[in-house]
C-alpha positions as CSV (number, residue, x, y, z in Angstrom):
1,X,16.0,-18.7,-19.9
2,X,12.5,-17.5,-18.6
3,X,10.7,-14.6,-20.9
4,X,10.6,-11.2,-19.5
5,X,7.2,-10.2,-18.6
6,X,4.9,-8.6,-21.0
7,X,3.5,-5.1,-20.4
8,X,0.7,-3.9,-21.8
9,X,0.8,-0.2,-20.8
10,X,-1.3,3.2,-21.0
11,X,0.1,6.5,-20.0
12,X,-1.7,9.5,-19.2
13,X,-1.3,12.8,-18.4
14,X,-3.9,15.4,-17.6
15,X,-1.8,17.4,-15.6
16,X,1.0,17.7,-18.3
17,X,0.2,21.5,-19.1
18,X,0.5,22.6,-15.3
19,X,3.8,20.3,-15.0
20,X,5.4,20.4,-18.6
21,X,8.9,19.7,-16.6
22,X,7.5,16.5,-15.4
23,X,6.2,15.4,-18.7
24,X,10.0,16.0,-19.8
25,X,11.2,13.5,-17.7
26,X,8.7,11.1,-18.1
27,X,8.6,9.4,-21.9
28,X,6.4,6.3,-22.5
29,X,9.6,4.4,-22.8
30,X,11.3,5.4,-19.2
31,X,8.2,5.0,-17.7
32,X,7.9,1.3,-19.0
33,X,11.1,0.3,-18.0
34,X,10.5,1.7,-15.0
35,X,7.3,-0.3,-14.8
36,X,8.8,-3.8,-16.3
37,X,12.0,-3.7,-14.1
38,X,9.3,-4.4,-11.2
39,X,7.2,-6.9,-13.1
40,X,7.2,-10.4,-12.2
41,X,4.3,-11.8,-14.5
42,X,2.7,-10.0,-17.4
43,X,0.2,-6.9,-17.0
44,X,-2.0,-4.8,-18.2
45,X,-1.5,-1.1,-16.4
46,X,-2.3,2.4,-16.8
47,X,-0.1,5.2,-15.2
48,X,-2.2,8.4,-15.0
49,X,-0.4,12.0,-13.4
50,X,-2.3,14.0,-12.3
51,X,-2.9,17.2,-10.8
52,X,-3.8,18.1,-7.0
53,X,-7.4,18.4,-6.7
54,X,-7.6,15.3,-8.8
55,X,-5.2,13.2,-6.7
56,X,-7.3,14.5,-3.7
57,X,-10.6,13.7,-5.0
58,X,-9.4,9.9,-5.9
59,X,-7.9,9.0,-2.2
60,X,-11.3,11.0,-0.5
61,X,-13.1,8.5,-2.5
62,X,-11.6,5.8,-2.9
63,X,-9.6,6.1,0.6
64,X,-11.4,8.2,2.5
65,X,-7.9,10.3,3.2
66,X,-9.0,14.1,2.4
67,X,-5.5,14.9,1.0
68,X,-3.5,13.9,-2.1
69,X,-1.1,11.5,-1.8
70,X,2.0,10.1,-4.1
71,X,1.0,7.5,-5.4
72,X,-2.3,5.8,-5.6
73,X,-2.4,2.0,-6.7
74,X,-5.9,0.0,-8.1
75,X,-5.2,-3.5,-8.5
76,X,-8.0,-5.4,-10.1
77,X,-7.1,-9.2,-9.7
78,X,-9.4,-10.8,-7.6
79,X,-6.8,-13.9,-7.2
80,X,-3.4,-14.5,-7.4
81,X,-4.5,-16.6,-10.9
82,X,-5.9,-13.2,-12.2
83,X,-3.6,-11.5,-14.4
84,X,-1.6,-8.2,-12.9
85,X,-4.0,-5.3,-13.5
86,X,-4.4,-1.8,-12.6
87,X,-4.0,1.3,-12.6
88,X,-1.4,3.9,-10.7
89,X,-2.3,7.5,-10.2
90,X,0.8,9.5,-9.4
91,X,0.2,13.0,-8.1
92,X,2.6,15.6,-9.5
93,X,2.6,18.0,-7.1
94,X,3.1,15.6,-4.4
95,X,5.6,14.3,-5.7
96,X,7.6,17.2,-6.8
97,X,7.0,18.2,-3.2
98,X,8.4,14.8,-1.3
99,X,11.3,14.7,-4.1
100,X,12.8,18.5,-3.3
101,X,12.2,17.2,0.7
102,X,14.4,14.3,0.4
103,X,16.9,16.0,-2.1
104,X,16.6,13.7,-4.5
105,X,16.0,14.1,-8.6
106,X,12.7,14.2,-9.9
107,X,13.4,11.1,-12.1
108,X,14.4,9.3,-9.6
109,X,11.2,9.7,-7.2
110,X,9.1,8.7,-9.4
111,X,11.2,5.6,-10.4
112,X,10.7,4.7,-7.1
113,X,7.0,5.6,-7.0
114,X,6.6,3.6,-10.0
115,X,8.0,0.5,-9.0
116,X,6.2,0.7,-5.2
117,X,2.8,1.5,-7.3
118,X,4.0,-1.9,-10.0
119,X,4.5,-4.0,-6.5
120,X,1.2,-3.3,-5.2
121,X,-0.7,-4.0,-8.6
122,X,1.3,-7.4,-8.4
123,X,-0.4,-8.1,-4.6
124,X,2.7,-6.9,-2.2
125,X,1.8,-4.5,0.6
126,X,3.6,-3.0,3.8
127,X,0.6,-3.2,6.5
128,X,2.7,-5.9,8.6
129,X,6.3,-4.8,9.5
130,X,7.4,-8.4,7.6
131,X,5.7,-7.3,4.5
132,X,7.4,-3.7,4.6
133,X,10.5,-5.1,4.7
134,X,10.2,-7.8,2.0
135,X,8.6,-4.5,-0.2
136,X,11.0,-2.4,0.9
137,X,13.9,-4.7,0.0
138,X,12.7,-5.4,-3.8
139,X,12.2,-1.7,-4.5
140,X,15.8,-1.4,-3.4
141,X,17.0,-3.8,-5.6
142,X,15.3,-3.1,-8.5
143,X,15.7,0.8,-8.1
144,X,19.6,-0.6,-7.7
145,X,19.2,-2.5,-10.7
146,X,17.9,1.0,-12.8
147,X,20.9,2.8,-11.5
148,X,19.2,4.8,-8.4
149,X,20.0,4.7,-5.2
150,X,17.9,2.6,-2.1
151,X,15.0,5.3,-1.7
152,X,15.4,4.0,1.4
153,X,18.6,5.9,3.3
């Protein structure tokens, strides 16, 4: 039987006074199952929440979108024989936002926002409709696999 993945992992959150609620729902532990449900090789991540104005300033930059967004991803492997690394910048606000839009939970968003952000470290992306649907079809299952439902319908 093949070995799960290993994660090394680093949470932060410098937004956790403005969204204490978030914090709540977010422990080290969900968030790395979260993470590790959508690993297919080990990695070395950080998830960093943040606020706004931070989220905004990262996707200007980085981007060059003047607004913040859900979920920024930073993959550092230069080549598919790299080793899966990055970091994932989830914007709380946003987030909260998108997640009372599409009546769903909290939790449940940013499962879904975690394991798109995971994908993306790992090299998948959804420029080319064939590529979105590949994407979209692993998030479903995994998110199916974590007990939510396709983040899709």
């Amino acid at each position: 039987m093949p070995r799960a993945p290993k994660l090394k992992l680093t949470v932060q959150f410098p937004a956790a006074r403005a969204f204490p609620s978030h914090k709540a729902v977010l422990p080290r532990a969900t968030v790395a199952s979260w993470i590790k449900a959508a690993l297919f090789a080990d990695a070395e991540l950080t998830v960093r929440f943040v606020d706004a104005d931070e989220g905004r300033t990262l996707n200007r930059t980085y981007r060059g979108k003047d607004y913040a967004t859900n979920v920024l991803t930073f993959a550092y492997a230069e080549s598919e024989d790299d080793p899966v690394a990055g970091d994932l910048i989830l914007c709380c606000p946003v987030v909260e936002k998108e997640a009372a839009e599409q009546g769903k939970p909290l939790a449940a968003h940013y499962a879904h926002l975690l394991v798109h952000g995971t994908l993306h470290a790992q090299g998948y992306d959804h420029e080319e409709e064939d590529e979105a649907e590949e994407m979209e079809s692993i998030e479903t299952e995994v998110l199916t696999s974590l007990g939510y439902p396709d983040p899709y319908l």
